[in-house]
VOBA-1610 file (N, C-alpha, C; in pm, whole numbers, padded with zeros to 5 digits, always signed):
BEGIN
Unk-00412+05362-03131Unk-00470+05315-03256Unk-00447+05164-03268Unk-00548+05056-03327Unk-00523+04980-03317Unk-00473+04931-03444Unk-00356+04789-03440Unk-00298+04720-03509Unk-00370+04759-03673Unk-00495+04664-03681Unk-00553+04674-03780Unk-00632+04841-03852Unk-00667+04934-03757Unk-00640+05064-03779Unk-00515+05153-03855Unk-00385+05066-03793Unk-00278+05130-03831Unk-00271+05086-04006Unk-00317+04992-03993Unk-00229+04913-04133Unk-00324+05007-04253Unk-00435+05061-04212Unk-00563+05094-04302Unk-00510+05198-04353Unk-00426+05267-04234Unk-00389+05412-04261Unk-00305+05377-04378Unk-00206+05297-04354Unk-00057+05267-04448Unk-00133+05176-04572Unk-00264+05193-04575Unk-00301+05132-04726Unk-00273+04947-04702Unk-00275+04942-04588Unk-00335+04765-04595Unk-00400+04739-04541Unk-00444+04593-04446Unk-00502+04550-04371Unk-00580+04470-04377Unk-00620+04366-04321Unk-00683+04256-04364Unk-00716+04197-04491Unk-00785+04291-04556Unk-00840+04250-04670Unk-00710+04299-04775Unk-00615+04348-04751Unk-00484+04377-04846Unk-00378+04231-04793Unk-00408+04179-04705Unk-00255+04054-04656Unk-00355+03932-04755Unk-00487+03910-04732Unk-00561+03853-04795Unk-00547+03845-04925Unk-00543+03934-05023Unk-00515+03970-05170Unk-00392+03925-05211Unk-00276+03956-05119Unk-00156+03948-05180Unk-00146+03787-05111Unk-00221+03695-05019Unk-00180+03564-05021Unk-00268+03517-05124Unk-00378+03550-05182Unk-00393+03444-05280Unk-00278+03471-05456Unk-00243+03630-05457Unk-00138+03681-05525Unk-00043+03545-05551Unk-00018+03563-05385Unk+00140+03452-05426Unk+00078+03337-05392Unk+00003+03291-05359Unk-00032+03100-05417Unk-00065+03111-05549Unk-00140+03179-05651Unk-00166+03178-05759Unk-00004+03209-05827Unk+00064+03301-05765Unk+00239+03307-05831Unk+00311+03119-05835Unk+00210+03074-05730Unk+00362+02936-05721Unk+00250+02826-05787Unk+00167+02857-05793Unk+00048+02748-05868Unk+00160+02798-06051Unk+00132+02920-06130Unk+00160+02951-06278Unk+00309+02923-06259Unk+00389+02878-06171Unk+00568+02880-06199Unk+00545+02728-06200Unk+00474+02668-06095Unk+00458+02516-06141Unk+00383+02453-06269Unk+00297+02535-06367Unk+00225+02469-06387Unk+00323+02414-06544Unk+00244+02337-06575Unk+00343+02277-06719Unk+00433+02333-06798Unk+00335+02448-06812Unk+00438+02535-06917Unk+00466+02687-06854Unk+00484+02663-06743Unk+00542+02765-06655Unk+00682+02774-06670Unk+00775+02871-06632Unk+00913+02884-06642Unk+00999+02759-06595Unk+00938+02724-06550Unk+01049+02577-06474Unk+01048+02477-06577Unk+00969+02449-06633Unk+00960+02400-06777Unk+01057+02398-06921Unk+01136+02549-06916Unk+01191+02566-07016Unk+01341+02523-06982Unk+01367+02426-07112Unk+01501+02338-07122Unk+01575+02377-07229Unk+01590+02479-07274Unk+01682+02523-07345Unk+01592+02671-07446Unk+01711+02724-07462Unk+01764+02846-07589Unk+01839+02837-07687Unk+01758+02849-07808Unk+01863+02790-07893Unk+01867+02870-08016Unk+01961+02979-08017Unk+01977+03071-08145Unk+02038+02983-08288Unk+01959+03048-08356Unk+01942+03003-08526Unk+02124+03022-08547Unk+02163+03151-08536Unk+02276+03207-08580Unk+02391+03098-08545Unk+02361+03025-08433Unk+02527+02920-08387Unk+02482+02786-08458Unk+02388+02778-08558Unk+02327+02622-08623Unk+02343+02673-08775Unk+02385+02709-08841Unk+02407+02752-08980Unk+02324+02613-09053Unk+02378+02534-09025Unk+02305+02396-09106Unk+02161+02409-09002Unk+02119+02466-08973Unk+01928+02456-08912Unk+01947+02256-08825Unk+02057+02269-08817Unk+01957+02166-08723Unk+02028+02153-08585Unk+01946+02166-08451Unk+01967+02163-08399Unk+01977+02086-08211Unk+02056+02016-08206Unk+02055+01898-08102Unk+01960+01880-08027Unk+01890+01758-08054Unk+01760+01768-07898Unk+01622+01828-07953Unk+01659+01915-08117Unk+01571+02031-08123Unk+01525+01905-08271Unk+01403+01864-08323Unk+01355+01825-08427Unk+01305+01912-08566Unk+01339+01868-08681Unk+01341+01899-08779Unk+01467+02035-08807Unk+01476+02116-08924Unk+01541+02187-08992Unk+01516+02321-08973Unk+01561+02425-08880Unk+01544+02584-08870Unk+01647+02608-08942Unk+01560+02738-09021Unk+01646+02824-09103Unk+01574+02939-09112Unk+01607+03080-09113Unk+01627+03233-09107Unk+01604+03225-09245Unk+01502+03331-09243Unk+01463+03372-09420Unk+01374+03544-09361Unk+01480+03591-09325Unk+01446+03769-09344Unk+01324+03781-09212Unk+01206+03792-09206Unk+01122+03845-09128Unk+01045+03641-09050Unk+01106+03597-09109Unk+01089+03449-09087Unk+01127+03392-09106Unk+01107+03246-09005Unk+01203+03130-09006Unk+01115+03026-09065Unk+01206+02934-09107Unk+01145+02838-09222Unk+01179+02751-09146Unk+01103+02628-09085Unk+01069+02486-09012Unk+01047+02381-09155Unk+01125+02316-09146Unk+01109+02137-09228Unk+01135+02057-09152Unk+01045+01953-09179Unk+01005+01829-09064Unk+01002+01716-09161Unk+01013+01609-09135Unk+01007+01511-09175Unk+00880+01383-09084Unk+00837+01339-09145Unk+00748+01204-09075Unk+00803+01194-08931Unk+00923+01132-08942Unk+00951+01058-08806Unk+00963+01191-08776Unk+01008+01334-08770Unk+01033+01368-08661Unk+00945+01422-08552Unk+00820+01389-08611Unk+00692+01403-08461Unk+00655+01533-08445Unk+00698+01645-08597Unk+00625+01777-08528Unk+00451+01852-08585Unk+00421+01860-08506Unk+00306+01885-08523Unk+00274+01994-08522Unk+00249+02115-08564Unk+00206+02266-08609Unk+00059+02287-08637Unk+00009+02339-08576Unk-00176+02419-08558Unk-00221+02247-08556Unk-00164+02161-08441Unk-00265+02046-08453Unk-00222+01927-08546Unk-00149+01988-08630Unk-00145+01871-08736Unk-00025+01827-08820Unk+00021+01725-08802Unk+00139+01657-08850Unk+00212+01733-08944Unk+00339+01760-08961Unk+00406+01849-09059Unk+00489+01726-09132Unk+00473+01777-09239Unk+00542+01705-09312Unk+00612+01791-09447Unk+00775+01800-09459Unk+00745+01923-09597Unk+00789+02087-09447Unk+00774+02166-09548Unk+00806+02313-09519Unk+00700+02383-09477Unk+00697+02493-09363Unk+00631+02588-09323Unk+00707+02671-09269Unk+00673+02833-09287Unk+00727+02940-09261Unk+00647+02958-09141Unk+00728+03051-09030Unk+00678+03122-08907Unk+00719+03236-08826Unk+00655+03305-08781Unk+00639+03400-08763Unk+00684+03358-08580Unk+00728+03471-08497Unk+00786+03486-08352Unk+00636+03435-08252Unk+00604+03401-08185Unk+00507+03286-08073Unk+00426+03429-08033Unk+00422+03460-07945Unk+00368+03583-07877Unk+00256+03561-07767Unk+00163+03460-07769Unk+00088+03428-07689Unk+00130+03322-07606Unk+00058+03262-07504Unk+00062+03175-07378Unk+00150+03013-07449Unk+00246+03006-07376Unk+00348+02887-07454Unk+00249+02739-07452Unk+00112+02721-07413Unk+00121+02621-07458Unk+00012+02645-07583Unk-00019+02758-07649Unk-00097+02797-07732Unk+00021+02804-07847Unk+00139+02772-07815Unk+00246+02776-07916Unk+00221+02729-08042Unk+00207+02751-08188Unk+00185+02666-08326Unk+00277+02545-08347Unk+00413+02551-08281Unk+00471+02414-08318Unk+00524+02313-08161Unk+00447+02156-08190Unk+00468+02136-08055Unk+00529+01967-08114Unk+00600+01904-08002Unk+00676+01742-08091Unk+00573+01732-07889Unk+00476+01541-07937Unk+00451+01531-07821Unk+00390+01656-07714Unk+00404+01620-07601Unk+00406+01749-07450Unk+00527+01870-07463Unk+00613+01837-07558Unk+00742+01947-07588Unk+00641+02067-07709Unk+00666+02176-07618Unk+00647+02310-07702Unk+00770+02367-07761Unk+00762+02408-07862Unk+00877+02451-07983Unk+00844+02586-08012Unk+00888+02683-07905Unk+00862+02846-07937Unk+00954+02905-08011Unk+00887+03006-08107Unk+00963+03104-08172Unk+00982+03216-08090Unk+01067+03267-08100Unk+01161+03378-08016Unk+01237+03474-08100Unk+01236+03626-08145Unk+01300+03713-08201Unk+01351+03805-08102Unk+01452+03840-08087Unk+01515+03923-08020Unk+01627+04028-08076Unk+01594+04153-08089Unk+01683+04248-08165Unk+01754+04141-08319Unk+01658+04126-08349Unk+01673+04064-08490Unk+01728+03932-08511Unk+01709+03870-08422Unk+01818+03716-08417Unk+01666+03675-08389Unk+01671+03531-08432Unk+01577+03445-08406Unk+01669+03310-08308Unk+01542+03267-08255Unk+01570+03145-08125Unk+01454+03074-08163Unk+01461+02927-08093Unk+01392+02849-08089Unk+01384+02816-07918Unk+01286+02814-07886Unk+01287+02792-07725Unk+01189+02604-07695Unk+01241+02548-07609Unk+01210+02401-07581Unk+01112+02436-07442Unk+01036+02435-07444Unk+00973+02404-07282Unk+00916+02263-07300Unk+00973+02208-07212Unk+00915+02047-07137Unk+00827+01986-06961Unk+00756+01960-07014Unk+00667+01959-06876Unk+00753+01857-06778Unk+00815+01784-06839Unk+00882+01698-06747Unk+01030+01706-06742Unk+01075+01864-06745Unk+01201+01918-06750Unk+01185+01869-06560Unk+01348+01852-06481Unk+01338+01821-06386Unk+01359+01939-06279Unk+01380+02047-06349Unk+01344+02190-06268Unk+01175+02157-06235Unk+01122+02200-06303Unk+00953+02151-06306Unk+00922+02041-06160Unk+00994+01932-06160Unk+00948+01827-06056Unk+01049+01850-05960Unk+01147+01947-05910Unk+01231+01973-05795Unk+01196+02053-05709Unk+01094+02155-05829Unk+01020+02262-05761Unk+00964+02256-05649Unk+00930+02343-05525Unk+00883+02263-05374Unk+00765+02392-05360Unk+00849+02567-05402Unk+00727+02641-05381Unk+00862+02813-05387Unk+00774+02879-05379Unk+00868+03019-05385Unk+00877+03117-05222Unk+00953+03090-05207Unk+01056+03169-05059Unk+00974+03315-05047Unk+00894+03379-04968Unk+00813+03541-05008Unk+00819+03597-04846Unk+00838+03654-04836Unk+00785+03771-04688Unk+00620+03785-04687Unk+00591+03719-04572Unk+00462+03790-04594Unk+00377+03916-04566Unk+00285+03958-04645Unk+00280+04107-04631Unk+00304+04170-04515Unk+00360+04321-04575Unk+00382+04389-04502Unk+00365+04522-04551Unk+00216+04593-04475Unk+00158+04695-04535Unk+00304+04835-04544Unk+00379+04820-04456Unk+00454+04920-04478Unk+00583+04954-04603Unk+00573+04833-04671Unk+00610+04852-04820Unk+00527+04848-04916Unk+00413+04871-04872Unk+00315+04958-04958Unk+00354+05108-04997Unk+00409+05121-05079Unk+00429+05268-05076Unk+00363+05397-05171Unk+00334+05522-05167Unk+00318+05631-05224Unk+00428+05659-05339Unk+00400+05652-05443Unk+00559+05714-05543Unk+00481+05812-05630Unk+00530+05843-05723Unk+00539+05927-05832Unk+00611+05886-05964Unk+00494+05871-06070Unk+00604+05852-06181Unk+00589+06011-06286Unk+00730+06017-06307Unk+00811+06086-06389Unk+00839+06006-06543Unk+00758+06108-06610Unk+00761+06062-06784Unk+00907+06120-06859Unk+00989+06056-06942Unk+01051+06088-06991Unk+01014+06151-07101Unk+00953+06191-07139Unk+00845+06189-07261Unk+00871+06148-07397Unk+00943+06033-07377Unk+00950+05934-07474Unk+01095+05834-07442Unk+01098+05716-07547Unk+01176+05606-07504Unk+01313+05625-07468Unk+01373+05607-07343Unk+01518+05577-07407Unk+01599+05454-07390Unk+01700+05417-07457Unk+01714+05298-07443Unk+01840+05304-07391Unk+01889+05158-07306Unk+02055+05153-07244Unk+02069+05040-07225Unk+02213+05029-07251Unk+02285+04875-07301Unk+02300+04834-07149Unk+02249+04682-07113Unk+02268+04617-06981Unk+02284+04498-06984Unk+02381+04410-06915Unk+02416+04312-06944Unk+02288+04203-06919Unk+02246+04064-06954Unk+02179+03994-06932Unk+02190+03911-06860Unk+02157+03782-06795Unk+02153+03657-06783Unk+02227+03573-06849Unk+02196+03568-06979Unk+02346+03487-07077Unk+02408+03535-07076Unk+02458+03642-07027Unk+02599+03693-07071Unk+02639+03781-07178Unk+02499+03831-07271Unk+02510+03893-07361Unk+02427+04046-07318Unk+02511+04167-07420Unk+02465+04292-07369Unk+02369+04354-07439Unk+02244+04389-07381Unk+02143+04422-07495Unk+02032+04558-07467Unk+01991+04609-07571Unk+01919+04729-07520Unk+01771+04725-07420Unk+01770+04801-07347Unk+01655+04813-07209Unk+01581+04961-07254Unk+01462+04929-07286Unk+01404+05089-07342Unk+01297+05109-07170Unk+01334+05225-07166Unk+01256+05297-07013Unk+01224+05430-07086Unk+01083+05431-06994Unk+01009+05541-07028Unk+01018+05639-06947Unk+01082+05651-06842Unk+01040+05707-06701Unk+01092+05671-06592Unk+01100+05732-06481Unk+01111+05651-06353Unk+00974+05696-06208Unk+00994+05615-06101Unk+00913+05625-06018Unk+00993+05685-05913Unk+00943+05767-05795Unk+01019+05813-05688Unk+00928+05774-05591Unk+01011+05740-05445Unk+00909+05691-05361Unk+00965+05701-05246Unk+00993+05697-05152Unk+01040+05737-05026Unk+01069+05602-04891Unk+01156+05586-04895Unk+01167+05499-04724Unk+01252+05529-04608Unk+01166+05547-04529Unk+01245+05626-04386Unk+01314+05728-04451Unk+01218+05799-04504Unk+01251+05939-04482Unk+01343+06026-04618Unk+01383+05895-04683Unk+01514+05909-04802Unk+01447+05901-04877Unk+01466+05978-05036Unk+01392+05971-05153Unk+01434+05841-05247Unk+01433+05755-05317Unk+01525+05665-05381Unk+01393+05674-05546Unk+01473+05641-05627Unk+01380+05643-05756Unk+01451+05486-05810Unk+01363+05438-05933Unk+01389+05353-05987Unk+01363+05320-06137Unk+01438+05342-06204Unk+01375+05351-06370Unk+01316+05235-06442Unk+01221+05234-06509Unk+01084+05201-06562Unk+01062+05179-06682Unk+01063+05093-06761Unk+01006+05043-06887Unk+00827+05095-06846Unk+00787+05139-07007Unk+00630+05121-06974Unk+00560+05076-07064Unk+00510+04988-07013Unk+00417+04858-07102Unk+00298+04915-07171Unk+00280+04870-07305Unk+00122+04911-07395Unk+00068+04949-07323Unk-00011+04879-07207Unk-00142+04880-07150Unk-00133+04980-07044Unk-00012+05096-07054Unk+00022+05185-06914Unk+00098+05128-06771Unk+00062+04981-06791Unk+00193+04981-06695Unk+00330+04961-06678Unk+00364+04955-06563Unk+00531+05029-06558Unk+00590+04858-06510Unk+00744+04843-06528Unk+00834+04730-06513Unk+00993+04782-06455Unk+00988+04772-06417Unk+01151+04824-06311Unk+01231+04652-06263Unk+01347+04692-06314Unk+01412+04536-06308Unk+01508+04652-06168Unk+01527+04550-06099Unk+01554+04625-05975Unk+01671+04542-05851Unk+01773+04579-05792Unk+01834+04536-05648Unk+01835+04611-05556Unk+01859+04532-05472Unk+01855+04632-05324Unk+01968+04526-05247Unk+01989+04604-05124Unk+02067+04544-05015Unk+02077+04378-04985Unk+01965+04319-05007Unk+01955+04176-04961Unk+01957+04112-05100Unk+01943+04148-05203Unk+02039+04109-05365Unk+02129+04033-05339Unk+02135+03882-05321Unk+02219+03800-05331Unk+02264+03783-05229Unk+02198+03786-05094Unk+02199+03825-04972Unk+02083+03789-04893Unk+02015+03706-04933Unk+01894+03679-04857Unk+01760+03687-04980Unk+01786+03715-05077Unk+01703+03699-05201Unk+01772+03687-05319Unk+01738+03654-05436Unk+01802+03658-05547Unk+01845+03769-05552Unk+01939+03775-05728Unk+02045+03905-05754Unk+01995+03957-05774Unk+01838+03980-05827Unk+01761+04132-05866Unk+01649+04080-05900Unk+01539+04111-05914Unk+01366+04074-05912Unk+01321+04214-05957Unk+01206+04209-06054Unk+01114+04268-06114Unk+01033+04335-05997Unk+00976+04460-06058Unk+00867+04498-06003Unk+00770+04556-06059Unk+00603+04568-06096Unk+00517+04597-06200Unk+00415+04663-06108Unk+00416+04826-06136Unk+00310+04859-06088Unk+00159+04890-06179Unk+00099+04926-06183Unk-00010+04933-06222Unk+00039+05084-06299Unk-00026+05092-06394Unk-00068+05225-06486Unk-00077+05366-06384Unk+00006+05455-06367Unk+00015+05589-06307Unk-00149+05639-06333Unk-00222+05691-06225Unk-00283+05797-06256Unk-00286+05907-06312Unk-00387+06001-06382Unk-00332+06060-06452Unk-00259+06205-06418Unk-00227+06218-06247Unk-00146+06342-06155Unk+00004+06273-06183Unk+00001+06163-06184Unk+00169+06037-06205Unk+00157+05948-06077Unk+00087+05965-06014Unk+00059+05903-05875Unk+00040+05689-05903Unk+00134+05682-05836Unk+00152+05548-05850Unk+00168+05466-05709Unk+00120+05362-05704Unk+00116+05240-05604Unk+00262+05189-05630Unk+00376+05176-05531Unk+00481+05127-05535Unk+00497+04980-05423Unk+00430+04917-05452Unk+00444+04761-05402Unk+00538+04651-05375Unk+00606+04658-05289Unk+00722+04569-05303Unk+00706+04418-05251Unk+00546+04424-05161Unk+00527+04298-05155Unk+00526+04190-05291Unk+00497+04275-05352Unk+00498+04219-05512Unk+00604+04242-05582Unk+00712+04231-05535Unk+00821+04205-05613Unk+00804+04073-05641Unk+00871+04056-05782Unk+00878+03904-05847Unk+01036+03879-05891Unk+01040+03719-05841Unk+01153+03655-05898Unk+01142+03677-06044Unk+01246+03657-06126Unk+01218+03666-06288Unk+01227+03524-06313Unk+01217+03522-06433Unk+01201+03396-06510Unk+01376+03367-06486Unk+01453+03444-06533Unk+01599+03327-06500Unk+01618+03294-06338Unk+01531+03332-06269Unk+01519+03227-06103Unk+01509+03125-06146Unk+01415+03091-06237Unk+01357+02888-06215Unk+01431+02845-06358Unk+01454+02906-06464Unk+01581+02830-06531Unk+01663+02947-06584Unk+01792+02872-06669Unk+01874+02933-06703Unk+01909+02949-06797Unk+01789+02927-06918Unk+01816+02961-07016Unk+01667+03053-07071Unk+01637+03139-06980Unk+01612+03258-06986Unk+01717+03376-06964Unk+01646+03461-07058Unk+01782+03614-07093Unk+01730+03728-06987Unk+01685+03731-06909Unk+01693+03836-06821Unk+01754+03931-06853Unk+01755+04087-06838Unk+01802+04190-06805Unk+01867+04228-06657Unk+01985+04209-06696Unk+01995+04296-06495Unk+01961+04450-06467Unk+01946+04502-06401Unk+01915+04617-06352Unk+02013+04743-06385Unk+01920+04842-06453Unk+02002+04942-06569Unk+02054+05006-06431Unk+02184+05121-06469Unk+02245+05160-06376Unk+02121+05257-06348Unk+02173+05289-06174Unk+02068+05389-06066Unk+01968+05276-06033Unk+01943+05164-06056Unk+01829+05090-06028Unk+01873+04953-05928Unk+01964+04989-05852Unk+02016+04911-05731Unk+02024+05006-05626Unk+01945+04979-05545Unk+01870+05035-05425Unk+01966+04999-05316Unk+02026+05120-05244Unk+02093+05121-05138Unk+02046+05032-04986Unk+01953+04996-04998Unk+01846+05024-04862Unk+01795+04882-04880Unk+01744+04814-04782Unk+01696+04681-04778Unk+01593+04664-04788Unk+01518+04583-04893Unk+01385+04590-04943Unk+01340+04424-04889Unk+01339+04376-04747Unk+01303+04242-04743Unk+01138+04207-04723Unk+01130+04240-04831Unk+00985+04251-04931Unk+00968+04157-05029Unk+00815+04085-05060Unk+00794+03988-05218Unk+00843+03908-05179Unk+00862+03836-05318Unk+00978+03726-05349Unk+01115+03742-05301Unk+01147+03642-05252Unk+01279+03617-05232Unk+01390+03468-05292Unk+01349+03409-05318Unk+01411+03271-05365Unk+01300+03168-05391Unk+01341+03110-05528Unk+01291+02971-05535Unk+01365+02843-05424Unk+01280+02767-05424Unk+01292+02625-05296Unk+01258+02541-05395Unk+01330+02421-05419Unk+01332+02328-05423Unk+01259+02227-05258Unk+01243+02112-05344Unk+01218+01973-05259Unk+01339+01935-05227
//
């Protein structure tokens, strides 16, 4: 059988190495682009600023129940839906694409952030120097044989479990389910958040975890069919957002979701210049 025969069988082949390279140039094009993760220069919870103001950060945050209250002054350059603030406005948590953000000082975006009931203010800067150190993202290139066959298993409804983060703080992880999938021969599963739109999110390690790739990387498959039959992709594993800075809160990987077995698959490390 030939090369490109084989790969067809295992669900790749030409036109699948093809897909997943423009995948990851379009992955290192959105981590570079302005308001991509390399961009963001700080986290900054309301709760450690009692007086609302906060270093580096312009004008007055303050917590008022389901919203935070922003006062600005002239000089301090903030601008909200376009237009100079001056005086008080209430706001509501960001939710769409950060540079569609409502409050911005200059090229600096000023995101709102709620998290299990605490409010943040998040800084992304285009000319943060993560942003210009950036060189490109470290990946394996495809390899149809971590294409895999799984199965997802519904919990039939949420449950949630305390896992430590990125900052250092411990916070709830709601999973719906997990996926089972097989390599050389061994069954291994991995548990699964599942997103509105049906698809699934598994924060995940394996063997080369800090070892030849970062400490743990995401993986997002597509919406289960409706037998549970799922595409388990590891070429598409993704670095997370606390790869390119560090003041993203990441989740580490709920227990059972560190993979015995070496997955040198996807992403593997950001590169600097």
């Amino acid at each position: 059988m030939s090369t490109d025969a084989q790969q067809q069988e295992q669900g790749g082949g030409p036109d699948a190495a093809q897909d997943w390279q423009r995948w990851h140039e379009g992955r290192v094009a959105a981590v570079a682009a302005p308001y991509g993760p390399l961009s963001l220069t700080g986290t900054h919870w309301l709760s450690d600023y009692p007086e609302g103001r906060i270093p580096a950060v312009p004008g007055r945050w303050r917590e008022d129940g389901d919203e935070v209250v922003l006062t600005a002054a002239a000089g301090d350059g903030v601008v909200v839906d376009g237009k100079p603030l001056t005086g008080g406005i209430r706001l509501g948590a960001d939710r769409g694409p950060i540079d569609d953000s409502r409050v911005a000082q200059g090229e600096r975006r000023l995101v709102v952030l709620r998290r299990e009931g605490l409010w943040a203010v998040r800084v992304f800067d285009p000319r943060s120097p993560a942003r210009h150190a950036f060189s490109t993202i470290e990946a394996t290139p495809y390899d149809p044989r971590w294409t895999l066959p799984g199965t997802f298993r519904s919990y039939g409804g949420d449950r949630s479990v305390r896992v430590a983060n990125a900052d250092g703080v411990e916070r709830g992880l709601g999973l719906g389910g997990e996926i089972a999938f097989t390599v050389d021969g061994d069954e291994h599963t991995l548990q699964v958040a599942v997103e509105p739109d049906g698809s699934l999110w598994a924060v995940f390690a394996d063997a080369t975890s800090g070892n030849g790739s970062y400490r743990f990387r995401f993986l997002r498959p597509a919406a289960p069919a409706a037998d549970g039959s799922v595409e388990v992709d590891f070429n598409r594993a993704l670095l997370p957002p606390c790869a390119f800075a560090d003041h993203f809160i990441c989740p580490f990987p709920p227990p059972g979701n560190t993979l015995l077995v070496a997955v040198p698959a996807g992403e593997r490390n950001r590169v600097d210049a």
